[in-house]
C-alpha positions in Angstrom: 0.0 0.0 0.0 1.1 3.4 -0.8 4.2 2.5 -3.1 4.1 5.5 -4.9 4.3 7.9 -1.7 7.3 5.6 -0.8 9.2 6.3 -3.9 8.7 9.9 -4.4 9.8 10.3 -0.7 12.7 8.5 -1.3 13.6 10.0 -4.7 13.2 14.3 -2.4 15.8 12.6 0.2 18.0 11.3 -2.1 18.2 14.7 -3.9 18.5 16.3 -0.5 15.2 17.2 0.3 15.8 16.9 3.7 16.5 20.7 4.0 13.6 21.2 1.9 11.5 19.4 4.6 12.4 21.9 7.1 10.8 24.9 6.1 7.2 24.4 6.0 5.0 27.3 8.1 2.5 26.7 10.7 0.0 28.6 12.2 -3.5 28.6 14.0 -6.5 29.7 14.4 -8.4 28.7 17.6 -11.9 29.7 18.6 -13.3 30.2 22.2 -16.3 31.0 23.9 -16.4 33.4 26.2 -18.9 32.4 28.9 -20.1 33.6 32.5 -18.6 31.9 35.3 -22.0 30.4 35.8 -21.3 28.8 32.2 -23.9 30.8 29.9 -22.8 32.0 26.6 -21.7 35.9 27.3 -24.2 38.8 26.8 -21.0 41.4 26.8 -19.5 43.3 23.7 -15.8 42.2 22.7 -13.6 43.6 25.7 -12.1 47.3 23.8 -8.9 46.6 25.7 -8.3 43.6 23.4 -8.4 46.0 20.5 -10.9 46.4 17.6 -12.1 42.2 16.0 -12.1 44.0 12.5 -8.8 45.4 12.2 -7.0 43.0 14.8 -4.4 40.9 13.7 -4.0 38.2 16.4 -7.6 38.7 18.3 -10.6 39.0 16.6 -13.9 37.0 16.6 -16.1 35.0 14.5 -19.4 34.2 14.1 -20.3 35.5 17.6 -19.3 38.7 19.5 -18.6 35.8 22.2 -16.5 33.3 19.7 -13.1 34.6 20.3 -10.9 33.6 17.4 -7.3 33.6 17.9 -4.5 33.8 14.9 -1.0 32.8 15.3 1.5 34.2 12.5 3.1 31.2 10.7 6.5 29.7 12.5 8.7 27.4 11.3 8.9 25.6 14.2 5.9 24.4 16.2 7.1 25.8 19.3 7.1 29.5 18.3 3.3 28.8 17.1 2.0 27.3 20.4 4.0 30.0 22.4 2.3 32.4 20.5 -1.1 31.1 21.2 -0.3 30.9 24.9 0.7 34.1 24.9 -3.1 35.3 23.1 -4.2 33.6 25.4 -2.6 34.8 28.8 -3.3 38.5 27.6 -6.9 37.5 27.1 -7.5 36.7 30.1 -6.0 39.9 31.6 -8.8 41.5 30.2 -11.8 39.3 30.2 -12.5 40.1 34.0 -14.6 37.0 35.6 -15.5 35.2 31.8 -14.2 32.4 31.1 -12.8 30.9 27.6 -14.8 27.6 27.1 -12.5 24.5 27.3 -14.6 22.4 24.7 -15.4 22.6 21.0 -19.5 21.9 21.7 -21.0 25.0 23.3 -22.2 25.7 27.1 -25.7 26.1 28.0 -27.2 28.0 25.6 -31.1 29.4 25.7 -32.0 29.2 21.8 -30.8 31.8 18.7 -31.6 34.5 20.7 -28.6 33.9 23.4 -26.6 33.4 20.8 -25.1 37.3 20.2 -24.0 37.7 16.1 -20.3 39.6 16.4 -20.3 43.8 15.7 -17.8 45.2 14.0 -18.6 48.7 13.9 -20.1 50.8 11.0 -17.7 51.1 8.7 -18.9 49.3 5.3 -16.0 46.2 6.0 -17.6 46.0 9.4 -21.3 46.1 8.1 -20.2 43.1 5.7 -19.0 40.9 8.2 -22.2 41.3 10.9 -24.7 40.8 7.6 -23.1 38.2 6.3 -23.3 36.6 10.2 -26.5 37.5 10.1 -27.5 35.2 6.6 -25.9 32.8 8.4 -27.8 33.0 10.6 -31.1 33.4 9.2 -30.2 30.0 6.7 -29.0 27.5 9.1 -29.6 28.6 12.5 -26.9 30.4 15.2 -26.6 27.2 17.0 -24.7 25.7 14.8 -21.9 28.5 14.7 -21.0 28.8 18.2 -19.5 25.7 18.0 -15.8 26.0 18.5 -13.2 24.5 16.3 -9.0 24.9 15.7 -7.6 25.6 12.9 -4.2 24.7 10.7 -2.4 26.7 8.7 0.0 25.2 6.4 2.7 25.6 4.0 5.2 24.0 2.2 8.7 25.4 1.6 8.7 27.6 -1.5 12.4 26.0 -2.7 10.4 22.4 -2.3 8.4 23.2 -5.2 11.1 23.4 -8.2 12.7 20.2 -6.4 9.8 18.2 -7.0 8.9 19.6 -10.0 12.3 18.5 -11.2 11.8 15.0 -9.8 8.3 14.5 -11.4 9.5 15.7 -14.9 6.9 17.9 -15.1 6.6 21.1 -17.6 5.4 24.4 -17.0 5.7 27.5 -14.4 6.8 26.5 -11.3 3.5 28.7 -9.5 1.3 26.5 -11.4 2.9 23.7 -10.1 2.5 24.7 -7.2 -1.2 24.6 -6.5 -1.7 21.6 -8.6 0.7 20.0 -5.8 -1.9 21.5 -3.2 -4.7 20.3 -4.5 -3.2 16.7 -4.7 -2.9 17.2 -0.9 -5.8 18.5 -0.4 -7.8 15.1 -2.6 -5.7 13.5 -0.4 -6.0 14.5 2.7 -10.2 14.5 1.8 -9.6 10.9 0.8 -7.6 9.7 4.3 -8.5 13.2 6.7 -10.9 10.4 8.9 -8.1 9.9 10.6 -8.0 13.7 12.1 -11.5 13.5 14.0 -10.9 9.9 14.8 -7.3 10.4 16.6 -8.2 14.3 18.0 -11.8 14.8 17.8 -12.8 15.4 21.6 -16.4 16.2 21.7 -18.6 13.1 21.9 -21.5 14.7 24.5 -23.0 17.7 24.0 -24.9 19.5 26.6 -29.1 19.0 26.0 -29.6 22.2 25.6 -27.9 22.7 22.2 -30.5 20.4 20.6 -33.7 21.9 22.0 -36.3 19.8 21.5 -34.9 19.3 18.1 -35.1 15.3 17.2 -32.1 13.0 17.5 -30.5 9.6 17.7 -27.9 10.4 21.1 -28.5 8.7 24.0 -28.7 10.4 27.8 -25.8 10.2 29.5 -27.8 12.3 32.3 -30.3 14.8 32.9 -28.1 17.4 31.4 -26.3 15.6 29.3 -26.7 13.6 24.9 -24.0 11.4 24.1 -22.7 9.1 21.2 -20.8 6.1 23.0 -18.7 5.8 20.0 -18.3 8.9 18.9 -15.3 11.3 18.0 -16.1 14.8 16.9 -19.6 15.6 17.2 -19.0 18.8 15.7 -18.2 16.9 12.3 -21.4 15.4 12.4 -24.5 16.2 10.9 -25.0 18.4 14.2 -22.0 20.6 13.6 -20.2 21.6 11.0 -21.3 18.7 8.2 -24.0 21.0 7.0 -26.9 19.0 5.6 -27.8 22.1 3.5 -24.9 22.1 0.9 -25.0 18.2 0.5 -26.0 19.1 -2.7 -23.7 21.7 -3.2 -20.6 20.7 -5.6 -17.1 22.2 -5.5 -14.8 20.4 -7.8 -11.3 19.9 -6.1 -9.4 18.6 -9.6 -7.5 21.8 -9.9 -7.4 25.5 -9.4 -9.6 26.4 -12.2 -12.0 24.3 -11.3 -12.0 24.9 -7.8 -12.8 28.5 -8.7 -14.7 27.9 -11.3 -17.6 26.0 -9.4 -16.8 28.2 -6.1 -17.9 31.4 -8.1 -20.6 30.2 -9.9 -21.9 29.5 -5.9 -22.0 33.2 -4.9 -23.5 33.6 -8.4 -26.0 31.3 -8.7 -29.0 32.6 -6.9 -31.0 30.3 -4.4 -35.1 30.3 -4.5 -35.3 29.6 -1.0 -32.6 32.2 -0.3 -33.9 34.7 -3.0 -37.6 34.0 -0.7 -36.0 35.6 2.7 -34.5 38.8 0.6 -31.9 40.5 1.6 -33.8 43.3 4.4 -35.9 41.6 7.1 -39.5 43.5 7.6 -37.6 46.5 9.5 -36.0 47.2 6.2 -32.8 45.8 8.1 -30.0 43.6 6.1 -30.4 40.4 6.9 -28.2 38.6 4.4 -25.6 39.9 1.8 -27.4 38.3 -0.7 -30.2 35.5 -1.9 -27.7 32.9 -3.7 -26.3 30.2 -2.9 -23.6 31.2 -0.9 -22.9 34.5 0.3 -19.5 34.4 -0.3 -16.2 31.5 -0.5 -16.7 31.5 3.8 -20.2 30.1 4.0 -18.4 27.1 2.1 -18.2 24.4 5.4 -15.2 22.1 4.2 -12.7 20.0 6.1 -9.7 22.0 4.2 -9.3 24.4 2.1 -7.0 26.2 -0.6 -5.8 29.7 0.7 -3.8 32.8 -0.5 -4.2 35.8 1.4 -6.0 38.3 0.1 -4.9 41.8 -0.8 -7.2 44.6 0.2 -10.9 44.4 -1.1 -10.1 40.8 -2.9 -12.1 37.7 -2.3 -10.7 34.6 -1.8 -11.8 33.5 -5.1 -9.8 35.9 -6.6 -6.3 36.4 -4.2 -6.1 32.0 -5.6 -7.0 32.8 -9.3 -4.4 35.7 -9.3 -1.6 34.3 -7.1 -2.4 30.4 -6.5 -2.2 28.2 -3.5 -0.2 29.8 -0.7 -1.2 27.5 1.7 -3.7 25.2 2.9 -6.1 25.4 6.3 -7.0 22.0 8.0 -10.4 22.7 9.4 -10.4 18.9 11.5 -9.4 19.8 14.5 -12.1 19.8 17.4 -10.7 22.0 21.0 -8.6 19.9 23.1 -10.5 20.3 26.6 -7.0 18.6 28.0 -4.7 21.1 26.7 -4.7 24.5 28.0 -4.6 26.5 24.8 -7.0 23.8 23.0 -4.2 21.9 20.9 -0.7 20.5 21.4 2.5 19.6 19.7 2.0 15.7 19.4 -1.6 16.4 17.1 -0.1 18.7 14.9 3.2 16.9 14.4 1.2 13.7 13.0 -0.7 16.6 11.2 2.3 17.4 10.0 3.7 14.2 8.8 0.1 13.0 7.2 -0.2 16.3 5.1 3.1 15.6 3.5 2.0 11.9 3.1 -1.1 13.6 1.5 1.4 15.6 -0.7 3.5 12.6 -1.9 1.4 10.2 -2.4 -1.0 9.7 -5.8 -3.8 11.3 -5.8 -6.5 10.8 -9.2 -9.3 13.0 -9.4 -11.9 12.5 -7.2 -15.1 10.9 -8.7 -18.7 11.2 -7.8 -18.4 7.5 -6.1 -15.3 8.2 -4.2 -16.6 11.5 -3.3 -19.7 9.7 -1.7 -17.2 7.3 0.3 -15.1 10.7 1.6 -18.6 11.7 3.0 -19.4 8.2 4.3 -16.2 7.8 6.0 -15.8 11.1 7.5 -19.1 10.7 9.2 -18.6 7.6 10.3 -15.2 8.1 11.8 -17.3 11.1 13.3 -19.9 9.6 14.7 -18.5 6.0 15.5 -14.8 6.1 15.0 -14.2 4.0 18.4 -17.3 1.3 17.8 -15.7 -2.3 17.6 -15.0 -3.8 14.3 -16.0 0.0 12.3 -15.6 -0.6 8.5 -15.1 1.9 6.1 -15.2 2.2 2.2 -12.4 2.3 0.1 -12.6 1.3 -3.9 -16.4 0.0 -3.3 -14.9 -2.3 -0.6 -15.5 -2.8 3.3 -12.2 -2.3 5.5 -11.9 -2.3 9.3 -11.1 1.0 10.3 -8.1 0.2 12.5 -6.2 -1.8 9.8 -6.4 1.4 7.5 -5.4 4.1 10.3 -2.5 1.4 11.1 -1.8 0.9 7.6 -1.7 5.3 7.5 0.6 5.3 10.4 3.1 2.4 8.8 3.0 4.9 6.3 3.7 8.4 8.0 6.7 6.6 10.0 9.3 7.0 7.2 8.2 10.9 6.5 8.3 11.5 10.6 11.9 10.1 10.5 12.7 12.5 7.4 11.1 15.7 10.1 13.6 14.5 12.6 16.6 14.2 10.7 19.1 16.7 12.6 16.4 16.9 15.8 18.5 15.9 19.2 14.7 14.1 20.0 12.4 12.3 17.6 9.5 14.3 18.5 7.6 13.1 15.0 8.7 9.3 15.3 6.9 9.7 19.1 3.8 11.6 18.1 3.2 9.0 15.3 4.0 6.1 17.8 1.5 7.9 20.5 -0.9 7.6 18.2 -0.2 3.8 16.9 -1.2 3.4 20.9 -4.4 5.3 20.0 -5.7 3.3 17.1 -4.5 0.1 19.3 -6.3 0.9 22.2 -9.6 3.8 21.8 -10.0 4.3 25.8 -6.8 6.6 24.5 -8.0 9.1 22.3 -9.3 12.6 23.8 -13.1 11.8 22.8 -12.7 8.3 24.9 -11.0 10.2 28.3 -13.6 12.7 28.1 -16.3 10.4 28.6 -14.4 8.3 31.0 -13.9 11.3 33.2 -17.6 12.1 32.5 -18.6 8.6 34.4 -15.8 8.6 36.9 -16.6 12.4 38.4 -20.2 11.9 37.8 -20.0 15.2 35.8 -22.5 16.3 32.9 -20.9 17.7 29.9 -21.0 20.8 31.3 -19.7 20.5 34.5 -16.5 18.8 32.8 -16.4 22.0 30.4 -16.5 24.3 33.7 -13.8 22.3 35.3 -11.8 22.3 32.8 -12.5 25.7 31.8 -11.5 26.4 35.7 -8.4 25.1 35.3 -7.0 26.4 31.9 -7.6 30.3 33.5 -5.6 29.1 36.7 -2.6 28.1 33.9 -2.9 31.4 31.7 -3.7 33.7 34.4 -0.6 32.8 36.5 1.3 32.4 32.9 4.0 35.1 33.1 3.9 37.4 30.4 7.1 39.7 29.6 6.8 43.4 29.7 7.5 43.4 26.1 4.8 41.3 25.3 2.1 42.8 26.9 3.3 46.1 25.4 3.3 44.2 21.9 -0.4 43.1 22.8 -1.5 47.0 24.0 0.5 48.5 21.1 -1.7 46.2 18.6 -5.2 47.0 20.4 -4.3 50.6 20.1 -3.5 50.5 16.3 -6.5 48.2 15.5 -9.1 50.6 17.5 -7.5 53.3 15.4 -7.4 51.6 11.8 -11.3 51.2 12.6 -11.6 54.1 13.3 -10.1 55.8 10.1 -12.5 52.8 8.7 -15.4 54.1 10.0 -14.7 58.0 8.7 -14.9 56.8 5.1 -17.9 57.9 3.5 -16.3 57.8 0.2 -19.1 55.3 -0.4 -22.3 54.0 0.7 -22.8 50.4 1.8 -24.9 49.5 -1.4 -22.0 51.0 -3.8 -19.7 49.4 -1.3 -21.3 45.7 -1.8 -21.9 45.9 -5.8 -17.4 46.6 -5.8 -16.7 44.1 -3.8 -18.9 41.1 -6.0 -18.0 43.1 -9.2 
């Protein structure tokens, strides 16, 4: 299994792509609820001392003004990406007063829509965008749904890895083009084996009653409080979370750049009956969506990873990866860690790491309409009962126990996690992949297992594991030492931020509606 990946790995170190190994980027983005210390969703406006969420470059929110989102810059080294994040996170707290940053990816109690507050970002035209655009999302599938928290991967390959393998491949053409055809063969790739993500990491297999409300279900009561799937991994990759049962239909072809967008765009063009129905103002003559079609814009698109280039001023992401091509690529698998303090740690996004350059190296045809129905199938079922005994998934139209293939996926990353640790006075790859053979061996290990297992043993409900949890993470951040410099860093940011909005929000070179037809022209 996997003989190509094997000899195309072999062929980059024997032309000394071991150096080339070494500079990939990393960064995150991790989302977190700000609550009460009773453990409601919060009623209060993003703190000002954190700085303006529009104009921000490390604290912002997203769909909610309580969903804290949290950006790392990209480090070459794991280490400077995590301190990073510990450090957004220590200077948070400074400022929060008695809230709390939920420890779990599934929300806290939460009293229907309405408790749900949709994120402000001022009334400059960018800022009116982003709160109407919350807003449709609103209004199409509920605000339950986005107050879920997730993390977030940023990745990129090395820039000088690109004419290395192009070199090795034999293949023609400009070395940018390249380029994002390699991503999107990671990117088929990682669809085609990305199971393994929710299955190893996923940590959210209860959810507290109230998020269903009286909505109907197959969980099970794991108490008064308290909905469960015994086998589950990542509820918020199921059909409850982020697997949104409204674009099922909805097809965005992955085969290549053009034609990812190609069938992106003609989304945001095409519109929607339903959607065209609600209109864009609600009976106050208030915007309640950006638009009637299909989607609003590249955003409202819920996929497990996507193709990114940052975006120049007034671009969409459409357009930034038609002009410039794939910069990097955002792994949109990961649920919060309740054991880790910042909500992710070094050992997941190592064997991240190691299986996107697998996902890189190894073949990757288009993908079909029959395959793409097995991707679908298997995510969800790694989802929703990754740990039940003797799980089969599909591969090729054919049954296979889902612990031979992670195993078989592991065997594989082994060789790739020695190349990462070439040099490295520890083998911190060889250990996270070998941590998680022990994982695939044994289920009691993975996160969504111990979660429940501390669940039964405490006698806790879902939530009053989030709260303690919760509890604990502010006891690490809020005696976290910070360095003068940092904090200044931090202050000097939320001063420039509260200021670029401000300059924003003085524009009246243009109206909203003149500001809206630019942007989608």
């Amino acid at each position: 299994m996997f003989h190509a990946y094997r000899q195309r790995l072999q062929r980059l170190l024997d032309a000394g792509g071991t150096e080339a190994l070494r500079g990939s980027l990393k960064g995150l983005e991790k989302e977190s609820l700000r609550v009460s210390p009773e453990g409601h969703i919060a009623q209060t406006p993003h703190p000002a001392s954190l700085g303006s969420a529009l104009t921000h470059p490390t604290i912002t929110t997203d769909y909610s003004e309580a969903l804290l989102e949290f950006i790392t810059p990209p480090f070459a080294e794991l280490s400077g990406t995590l301190r990073s994040l510990e450090d957004t996170h220590a200077f948070t707290y400074q400022h929060i007063g008695d809230e709390l940053l939920w420890a779990t990816s599934m929300p806290c109690v939460v009293g229907g829509d309405d408790s749900i507050p949709i994120a402000r970002y001022g009334t400059s035209n960018l800022g009116l965008f982003k709160h109407i655009y919350r807003r449709g999302l609103g209004l199409r599938y509920g605000r339950m749904m986005q107050a879920i928290a997730g993390v977030h991967f940023n990745f990129s390959l090395p820039r000088s890895l690109w004419p290395l393998l192009q070199r090795l491949e034999g293949a023609d053409g400009p070395v940018d083009a390249y380029r994002s055809a390699g991503y999107f063969r990671l990117i088929r790739n990682f669809q085609r084996y990305g199971w393994l993500v929710p299955y190893l990491f996923g940590a959210s297999p209860a959810v507290c009653r109230s998020f269903l409300q009286g909505r109907p279900h197959s969980f099970q009561s794991f108490d008064a409080c308290t909905l469960f799937a015994p086998y589950a991994t990542s509820l918020r990759m199921s059909d409850i979370g982020y697997k949104n049962k409204a674009q099922a239909n909805l097809h965005v072809s992955y085969d290549g750049l053009t034609q990812y967008v190609s069938s992106l765009t003609e989304a945001i063009f095409t519109p929607d009956p339903e959607y065209t129905a609600l209109g864009t103002h609600d009976a106050n003559g208030e915007w309640q969506q950006l638009n009637g079609n299909v989607l609003q814009i590249e955003n409202e698109y819920y996929s497990f990873v996507r193709p990114k280039a940052v975006p120049h001023k007034g671009e969409r992401p459409t357009q930034a990866l038609a002009r410039r091509g794939v910069e990097y690529v955002e792994i949109r698998a990961l649920d919060v860690n309740p054991f880790a303090p910042a909500g992710v740690d070094a050992d997941s996004l190592r064997l991240i790491e190691a299986l996107l350059w697998f996902c890189l190296l190894e073949d990757s045809p288009p993908v079909n309409a029959e395959e793409q129905r097995e991707i679908s199938h298997n995510q969800a079922l790694a989802a929703g009962r990754g740990r039940e005994p003797g799980l089969t998934l599909r591969r090729h139209s054919q049954e296979l126990p889902l612990k031979s293939w992670a195993l078989a996926l592991l065997d594989a990353l082994e060789p790739i996690a020695a190349a990462l640790d070439a040099g490295n006075p520890e083998p911190l790859y060889g250990r996270a992949v070998a941590a998680q053979r022990r994982a695939v061996e044994d289920p009691l290990l993975t996160p969504s297992a111990r979660v429940l297992s501390e669940m039964e043993t405490r006698g806790e409900s879902f939530t009053a594991f989030a709260m303690r949890m919760s509890r604990a993470h502010e006891r690490h951040f809020k005696t976290l030492p910070l360095p003068a410099e940092t904090i200044a860093a931090y202050r000097e940011a939320a001063r420039l931020s509260l200021a670029q909005q401000a300059e924003l929000e003085a524009d009246r070179s243009q109206t909203f509606e003149e500001f809206l037809a630019a942007y989608f022209a």
